[in-house]
Z-matrix of the N, CA and C atoms (Angstrom, degrees):
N
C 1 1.457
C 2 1.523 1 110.38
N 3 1.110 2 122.16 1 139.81
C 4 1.261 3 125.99 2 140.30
C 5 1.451 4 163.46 3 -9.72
N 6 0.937 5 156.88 4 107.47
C 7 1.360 6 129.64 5 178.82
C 8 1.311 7 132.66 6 -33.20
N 9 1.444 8 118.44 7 -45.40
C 10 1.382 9 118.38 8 171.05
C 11 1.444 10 112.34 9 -75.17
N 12 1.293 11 127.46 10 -22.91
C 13 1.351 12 119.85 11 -165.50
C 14 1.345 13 103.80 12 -77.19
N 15 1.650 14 111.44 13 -40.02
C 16 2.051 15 114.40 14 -178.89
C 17 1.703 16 95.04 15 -55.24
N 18 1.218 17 112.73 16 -60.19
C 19 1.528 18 118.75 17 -157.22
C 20 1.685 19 104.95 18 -59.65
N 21 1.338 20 112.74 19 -11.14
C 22 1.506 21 108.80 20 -166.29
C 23 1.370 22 86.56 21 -107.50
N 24 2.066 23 139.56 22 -19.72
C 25 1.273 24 131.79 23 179.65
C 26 1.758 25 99.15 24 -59.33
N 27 1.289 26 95.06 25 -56.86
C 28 1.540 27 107.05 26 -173.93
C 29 1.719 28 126.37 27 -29.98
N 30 1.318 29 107.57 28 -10.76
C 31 1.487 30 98.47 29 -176.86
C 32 1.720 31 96.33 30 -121.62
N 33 1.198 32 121.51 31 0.93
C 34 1.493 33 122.00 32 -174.43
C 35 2.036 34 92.85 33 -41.33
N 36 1.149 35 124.78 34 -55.18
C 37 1.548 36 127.08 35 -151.21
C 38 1.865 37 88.18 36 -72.87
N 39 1.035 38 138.05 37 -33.25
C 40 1.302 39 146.62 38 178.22
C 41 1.621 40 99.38 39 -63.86
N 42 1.697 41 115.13 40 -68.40
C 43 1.451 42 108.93 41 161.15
C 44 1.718 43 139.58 42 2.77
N 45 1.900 44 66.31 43 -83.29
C 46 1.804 45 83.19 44 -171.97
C 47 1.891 46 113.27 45 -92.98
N 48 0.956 47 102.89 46 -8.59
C 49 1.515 48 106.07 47 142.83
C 50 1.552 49 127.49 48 -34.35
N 51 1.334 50 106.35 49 -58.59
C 52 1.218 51 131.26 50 -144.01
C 53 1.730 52 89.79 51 -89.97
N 54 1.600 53 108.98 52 -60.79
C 55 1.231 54 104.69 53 169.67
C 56 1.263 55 137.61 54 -56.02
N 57 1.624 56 119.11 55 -29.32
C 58 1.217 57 136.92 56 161.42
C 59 1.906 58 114.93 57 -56.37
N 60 0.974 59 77.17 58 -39.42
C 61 2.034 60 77.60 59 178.07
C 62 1.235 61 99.42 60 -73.99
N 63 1.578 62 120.40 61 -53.28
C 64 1.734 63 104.75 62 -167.37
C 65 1.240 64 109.64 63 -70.19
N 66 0.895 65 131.28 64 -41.27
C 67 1.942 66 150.79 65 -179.78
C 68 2.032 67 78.32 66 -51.35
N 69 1.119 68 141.32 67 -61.63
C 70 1.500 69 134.98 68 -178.80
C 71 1.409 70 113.34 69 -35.85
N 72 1.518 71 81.62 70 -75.28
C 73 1.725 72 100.40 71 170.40
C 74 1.066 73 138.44 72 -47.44
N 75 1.236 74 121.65 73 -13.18
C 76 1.754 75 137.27 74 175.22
C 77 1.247 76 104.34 75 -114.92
N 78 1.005 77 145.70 76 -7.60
C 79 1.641 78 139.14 77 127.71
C 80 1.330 79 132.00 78 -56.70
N 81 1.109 80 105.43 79 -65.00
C 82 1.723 81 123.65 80 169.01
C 83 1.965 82 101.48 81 -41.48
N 84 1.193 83 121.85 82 -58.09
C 85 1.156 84 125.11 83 -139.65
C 86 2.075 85 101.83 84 -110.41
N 87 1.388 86 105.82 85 -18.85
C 88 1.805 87 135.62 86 170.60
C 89 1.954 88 91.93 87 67.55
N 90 0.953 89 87.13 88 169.38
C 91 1.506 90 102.58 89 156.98
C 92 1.522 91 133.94 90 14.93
N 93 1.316 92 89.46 91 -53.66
C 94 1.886 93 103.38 92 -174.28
C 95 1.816 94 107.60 93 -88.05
N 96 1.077 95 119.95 94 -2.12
C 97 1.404 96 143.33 95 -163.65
C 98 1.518 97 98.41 96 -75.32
N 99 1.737 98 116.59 97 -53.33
C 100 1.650 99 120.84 98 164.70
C 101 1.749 100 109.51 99 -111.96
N 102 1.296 101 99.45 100 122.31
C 103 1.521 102 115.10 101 175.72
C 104 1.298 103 108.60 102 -129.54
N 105 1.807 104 96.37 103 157.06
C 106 1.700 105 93.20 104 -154.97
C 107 1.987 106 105.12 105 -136.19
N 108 1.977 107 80.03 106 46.02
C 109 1.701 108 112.42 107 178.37
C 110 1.796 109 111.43 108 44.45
N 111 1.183 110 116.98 109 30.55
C 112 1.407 111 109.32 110 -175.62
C 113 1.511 112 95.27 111 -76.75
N 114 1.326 113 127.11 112 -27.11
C 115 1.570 114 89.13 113 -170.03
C 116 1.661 115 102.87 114 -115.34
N 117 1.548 116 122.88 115 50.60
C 118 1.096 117 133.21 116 152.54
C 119 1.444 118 115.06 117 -72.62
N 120 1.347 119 127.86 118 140.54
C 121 1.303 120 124.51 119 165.85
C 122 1.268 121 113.36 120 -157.19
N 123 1.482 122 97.74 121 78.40
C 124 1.410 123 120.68 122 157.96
C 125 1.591 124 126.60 123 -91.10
N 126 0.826 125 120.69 124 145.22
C 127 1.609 126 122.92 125 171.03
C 128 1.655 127 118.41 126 -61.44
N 129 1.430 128 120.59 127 138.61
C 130 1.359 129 106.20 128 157.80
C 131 1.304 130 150.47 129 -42.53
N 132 0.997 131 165.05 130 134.72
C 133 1.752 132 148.54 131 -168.26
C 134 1.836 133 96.09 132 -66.06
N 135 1.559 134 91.47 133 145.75
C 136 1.495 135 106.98 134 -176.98
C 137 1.573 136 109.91 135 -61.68
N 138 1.274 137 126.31 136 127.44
C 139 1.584 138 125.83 137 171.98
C 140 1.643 139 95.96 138 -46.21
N 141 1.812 140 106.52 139 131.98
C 142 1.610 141 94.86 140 141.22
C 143 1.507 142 93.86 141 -127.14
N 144 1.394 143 103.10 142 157.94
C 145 1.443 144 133.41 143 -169.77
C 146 1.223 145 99.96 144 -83.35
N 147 2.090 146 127.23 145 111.18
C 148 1.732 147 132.68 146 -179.32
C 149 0.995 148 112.69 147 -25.82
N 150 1.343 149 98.39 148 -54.77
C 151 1.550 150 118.10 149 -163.48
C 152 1.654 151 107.95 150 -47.59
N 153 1.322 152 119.68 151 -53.91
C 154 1.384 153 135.98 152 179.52
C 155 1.821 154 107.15 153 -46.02
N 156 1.369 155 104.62 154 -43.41
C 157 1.730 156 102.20 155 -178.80
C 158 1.276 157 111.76 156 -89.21
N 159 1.278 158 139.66 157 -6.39
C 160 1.308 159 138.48 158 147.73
C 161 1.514 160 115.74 159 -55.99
């Protein structure tokens, strides 16, 4: 292997960590656990003009 390939083995346990917790968390918690803000309805933040905070 490579240099990049060892250095890229090295985080596999960081990986599946990571997947293992969310894969938890989206069981534990079902469905509503990842949302993808569709039924937010907030307004954008008001433009201020740079120039104005200078």
């Amino acid at each position: 292997l490579t240099l990049g390939g060892t250095f890229f083995l090295a985080f596999w346990p960081l990986i599946l960590v990571t997947i293992a917790a969310f894969s938890a968390c989206y069981l534990y918690f079902g469905p509503s656990f990842v949302h993808f803000a569709s039924n937010r309805l907030t307004d954008p933040p008001p433009y201020i003009d740079p120039y104005v905070l200078l």
